[in-house]
Backbone as ProteinMPNN parsed JSONL, in Angstrom:
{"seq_chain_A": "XXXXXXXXXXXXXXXXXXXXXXXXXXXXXXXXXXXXXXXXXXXXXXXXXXXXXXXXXXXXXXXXXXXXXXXXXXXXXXXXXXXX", "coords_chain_A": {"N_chain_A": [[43.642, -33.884, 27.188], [41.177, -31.455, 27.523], [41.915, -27.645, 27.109], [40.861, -25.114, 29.551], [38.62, -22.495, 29.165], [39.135, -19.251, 30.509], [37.113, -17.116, 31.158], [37.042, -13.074, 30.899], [35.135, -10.722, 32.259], [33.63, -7.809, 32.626], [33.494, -7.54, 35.655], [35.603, -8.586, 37.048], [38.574, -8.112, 35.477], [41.144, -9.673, 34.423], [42.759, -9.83, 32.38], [44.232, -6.721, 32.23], [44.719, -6.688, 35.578], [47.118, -8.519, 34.933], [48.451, -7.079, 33.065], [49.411, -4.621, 35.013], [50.759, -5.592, 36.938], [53.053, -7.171, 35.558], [53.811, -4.905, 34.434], [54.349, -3.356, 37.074], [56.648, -4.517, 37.309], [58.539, -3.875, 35.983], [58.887, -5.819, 33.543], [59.131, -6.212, 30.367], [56.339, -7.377, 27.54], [57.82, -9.15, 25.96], [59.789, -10.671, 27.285], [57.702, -11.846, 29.693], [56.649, -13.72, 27.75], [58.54, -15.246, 26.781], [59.643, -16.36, 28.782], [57.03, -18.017, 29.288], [56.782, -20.046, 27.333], [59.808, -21.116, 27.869], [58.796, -22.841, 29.736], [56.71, -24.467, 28.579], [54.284, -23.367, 28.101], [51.882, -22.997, 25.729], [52.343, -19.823, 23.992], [52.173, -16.566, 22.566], [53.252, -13.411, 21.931], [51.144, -11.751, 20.745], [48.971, -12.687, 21.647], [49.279, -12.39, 24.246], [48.788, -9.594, 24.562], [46.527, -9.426, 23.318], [45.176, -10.728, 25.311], [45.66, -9.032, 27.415], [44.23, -6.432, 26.425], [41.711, -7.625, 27.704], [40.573, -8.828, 25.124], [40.826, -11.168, 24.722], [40.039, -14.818, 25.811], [41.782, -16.402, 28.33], [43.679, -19.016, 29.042], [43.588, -22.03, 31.23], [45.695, -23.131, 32.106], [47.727, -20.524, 30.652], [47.38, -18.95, 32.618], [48.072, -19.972, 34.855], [50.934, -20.497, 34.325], [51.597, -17.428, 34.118], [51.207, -16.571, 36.875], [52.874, -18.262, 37.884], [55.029, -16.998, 36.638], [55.842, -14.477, 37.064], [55.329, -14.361, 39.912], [53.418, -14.03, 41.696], [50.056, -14.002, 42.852], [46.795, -16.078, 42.725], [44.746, -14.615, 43.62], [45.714, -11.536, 43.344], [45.72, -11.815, 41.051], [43.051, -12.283, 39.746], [41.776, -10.039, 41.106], [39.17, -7.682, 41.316], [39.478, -5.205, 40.93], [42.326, -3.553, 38.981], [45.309, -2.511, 40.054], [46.87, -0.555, 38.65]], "CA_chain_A": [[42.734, -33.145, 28.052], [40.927, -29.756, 26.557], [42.174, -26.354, 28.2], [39.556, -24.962, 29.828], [39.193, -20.615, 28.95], [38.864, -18.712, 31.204], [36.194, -16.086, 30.444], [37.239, -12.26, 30.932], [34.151, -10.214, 32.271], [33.934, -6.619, 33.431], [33.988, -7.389, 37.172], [37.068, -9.04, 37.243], [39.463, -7.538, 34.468], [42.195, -10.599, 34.473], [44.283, -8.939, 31.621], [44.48, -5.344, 33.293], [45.39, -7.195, 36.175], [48.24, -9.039, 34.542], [49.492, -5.513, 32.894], [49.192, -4.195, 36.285], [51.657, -6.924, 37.562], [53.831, -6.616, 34.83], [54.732, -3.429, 34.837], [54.875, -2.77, 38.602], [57.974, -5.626, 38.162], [59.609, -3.908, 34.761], [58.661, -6.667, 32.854], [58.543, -6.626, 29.295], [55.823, -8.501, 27.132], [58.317, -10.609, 25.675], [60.308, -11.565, 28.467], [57.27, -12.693, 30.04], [56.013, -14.681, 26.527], [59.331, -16.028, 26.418], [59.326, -17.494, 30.212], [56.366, -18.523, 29.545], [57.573, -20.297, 26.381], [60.458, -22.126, 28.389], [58.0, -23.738, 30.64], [56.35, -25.539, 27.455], [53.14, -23.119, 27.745], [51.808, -21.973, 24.24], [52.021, -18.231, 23.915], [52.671, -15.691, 21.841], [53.096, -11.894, 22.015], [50.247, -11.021, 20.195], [48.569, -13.48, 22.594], [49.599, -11.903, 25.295], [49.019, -8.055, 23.986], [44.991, -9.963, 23.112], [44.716, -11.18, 26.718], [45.645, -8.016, 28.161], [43.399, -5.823, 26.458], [40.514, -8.276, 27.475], [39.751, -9.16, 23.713], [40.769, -12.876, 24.482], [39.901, -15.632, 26.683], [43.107, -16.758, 28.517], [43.602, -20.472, 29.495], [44.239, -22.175, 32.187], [47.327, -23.274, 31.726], [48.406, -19.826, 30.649], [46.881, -17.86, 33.896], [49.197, -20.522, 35.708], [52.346, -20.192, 33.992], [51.844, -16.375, 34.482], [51.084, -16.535, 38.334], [54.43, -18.218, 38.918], [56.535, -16.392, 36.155], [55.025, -12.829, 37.866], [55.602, -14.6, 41.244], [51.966, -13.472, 42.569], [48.728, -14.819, 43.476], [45.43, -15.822, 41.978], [44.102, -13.118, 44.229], [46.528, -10.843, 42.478], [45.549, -12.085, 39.154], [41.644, -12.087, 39.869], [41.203, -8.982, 41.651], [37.899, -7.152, 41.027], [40.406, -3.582, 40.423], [43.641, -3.776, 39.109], [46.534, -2.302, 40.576], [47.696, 0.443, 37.701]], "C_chain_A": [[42.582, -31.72, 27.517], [41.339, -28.817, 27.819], [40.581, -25.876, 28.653], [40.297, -23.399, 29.881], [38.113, -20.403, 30.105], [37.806, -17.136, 31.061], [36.389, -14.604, 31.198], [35.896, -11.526, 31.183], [34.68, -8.658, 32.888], [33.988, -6.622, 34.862], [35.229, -7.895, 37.595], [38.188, -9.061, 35.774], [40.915, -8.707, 34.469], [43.82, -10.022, 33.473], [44.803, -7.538, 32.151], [45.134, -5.873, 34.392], [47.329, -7.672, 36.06], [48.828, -7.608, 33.638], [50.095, -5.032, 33.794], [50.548, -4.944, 36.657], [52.843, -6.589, 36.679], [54.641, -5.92, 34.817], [54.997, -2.909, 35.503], [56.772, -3.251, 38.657], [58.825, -4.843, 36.645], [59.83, -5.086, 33.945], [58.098, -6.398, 31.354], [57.241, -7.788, 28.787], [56.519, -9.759, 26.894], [58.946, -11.446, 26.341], [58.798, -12.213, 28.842], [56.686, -14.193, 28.905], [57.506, -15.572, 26.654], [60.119, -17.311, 27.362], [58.528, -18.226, 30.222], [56.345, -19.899, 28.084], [58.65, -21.332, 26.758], [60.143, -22.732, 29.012], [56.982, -24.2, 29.783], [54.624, -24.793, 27.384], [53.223, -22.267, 26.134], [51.21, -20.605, 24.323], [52.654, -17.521, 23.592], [52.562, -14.457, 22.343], [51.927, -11.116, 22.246], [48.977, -11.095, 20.712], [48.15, -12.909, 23.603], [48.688, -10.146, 25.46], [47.075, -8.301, 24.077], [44.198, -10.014, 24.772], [44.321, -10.093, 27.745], [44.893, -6.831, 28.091], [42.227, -6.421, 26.485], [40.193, -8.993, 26.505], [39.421, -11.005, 23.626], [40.666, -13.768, 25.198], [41.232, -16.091, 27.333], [42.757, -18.435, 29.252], [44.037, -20.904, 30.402], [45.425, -22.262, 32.831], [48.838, -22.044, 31.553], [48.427, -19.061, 31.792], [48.253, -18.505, 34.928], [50.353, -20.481, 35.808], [52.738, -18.522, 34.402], [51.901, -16.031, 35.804], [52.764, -16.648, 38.624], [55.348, -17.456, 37.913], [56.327, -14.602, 36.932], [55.385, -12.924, 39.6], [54.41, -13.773, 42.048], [51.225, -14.57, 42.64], [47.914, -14.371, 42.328], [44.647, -14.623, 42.642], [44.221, -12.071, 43.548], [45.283, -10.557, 41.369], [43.652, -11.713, 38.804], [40.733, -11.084, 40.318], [40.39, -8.17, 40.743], [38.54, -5.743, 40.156], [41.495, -3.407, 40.276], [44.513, -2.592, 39.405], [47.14, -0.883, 39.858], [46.994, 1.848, 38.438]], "O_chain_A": [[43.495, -30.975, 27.161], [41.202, -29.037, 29.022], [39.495, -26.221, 28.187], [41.413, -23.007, 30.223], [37.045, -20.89, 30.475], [38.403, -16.097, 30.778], [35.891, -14.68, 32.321], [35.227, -11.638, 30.155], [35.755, -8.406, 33.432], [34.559, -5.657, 35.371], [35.779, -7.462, 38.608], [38.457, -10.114, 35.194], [41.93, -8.016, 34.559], [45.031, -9.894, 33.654], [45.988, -7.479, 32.478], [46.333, -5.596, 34.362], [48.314, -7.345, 36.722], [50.002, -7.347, 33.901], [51.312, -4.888, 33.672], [51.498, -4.208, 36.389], [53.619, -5.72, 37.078], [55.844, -6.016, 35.058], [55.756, -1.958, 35.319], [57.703, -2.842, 39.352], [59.839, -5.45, 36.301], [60.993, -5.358, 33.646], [56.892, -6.36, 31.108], [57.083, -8.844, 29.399], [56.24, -10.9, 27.261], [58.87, -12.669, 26.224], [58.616, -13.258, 28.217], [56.42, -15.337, 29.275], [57.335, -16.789, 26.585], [60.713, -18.362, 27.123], [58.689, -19.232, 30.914], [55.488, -20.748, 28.326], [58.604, -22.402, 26.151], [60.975, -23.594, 29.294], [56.006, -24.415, 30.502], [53.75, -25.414, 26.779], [54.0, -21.469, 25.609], [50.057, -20.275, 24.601], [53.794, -17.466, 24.054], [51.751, -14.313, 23.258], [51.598, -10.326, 23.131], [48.069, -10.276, 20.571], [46.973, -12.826, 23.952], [48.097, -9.773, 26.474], [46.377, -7.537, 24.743], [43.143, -9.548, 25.204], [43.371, -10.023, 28.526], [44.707, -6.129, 29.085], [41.441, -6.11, 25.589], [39.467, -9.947, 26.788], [38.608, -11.742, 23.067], [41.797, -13.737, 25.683], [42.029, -16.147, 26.396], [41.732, -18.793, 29.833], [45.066, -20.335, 30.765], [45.962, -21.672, 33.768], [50.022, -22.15, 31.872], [49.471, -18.46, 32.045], [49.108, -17.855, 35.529], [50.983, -20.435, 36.864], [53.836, -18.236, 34.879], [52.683, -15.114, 36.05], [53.575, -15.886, 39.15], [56.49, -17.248, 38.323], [57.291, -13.852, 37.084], [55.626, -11.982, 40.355], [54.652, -12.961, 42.942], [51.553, -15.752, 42.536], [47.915, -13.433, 41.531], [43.997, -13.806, 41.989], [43.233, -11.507, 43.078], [44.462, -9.699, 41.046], [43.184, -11.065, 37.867], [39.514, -11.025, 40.157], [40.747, -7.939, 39.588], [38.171, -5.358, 39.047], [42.093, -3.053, 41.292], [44.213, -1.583, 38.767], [47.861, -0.161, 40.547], [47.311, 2.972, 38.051]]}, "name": "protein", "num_of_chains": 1, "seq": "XXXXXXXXXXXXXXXXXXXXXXXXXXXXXXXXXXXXXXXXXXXXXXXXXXXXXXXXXXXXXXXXXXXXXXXXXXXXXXXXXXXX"}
């Protein structure tokens, strides 16, 4: 089954978001790459670092693994204005 990407637009900033989140909790990048990593999703750093400055589509799969390793909501994650 193909991932389906999730497309990053300026009204809803998804990587800002997930910085936002992040770093409210003292969360390193790699800790979270590497949680997300023991729960069998594919993702890298650099991945991660891509996602967050917008540049890269993020997948479903990964938005999900990040929800519960972040312990938030798609609300959270989708909000129109992130959090920082």
């Amino acid at each position: 089954m193909a991932q389906q990407k999730i497309k990053q637009d300026g009204n809803i900033p998804i990587g800002a978001n997930i910085r936002a989140i992040r770093r409210a909790q003292k969360m390193k990048q790699t800790t979270l790459v590497a949680r997300l990593q023991q729960m069998g999703i594919n993702m890298t750093r650099e991945t991660l670092v891509k996602i967050e400055r917008g540049i890269q589509h993020i997948q479903s799969s990964q938005l999900r693994g990040i929800r519960d390793v972040l312990q938030t909501t798609y609300d959270e994650l989708l909000s129109e204005e992130p959090d920082e």
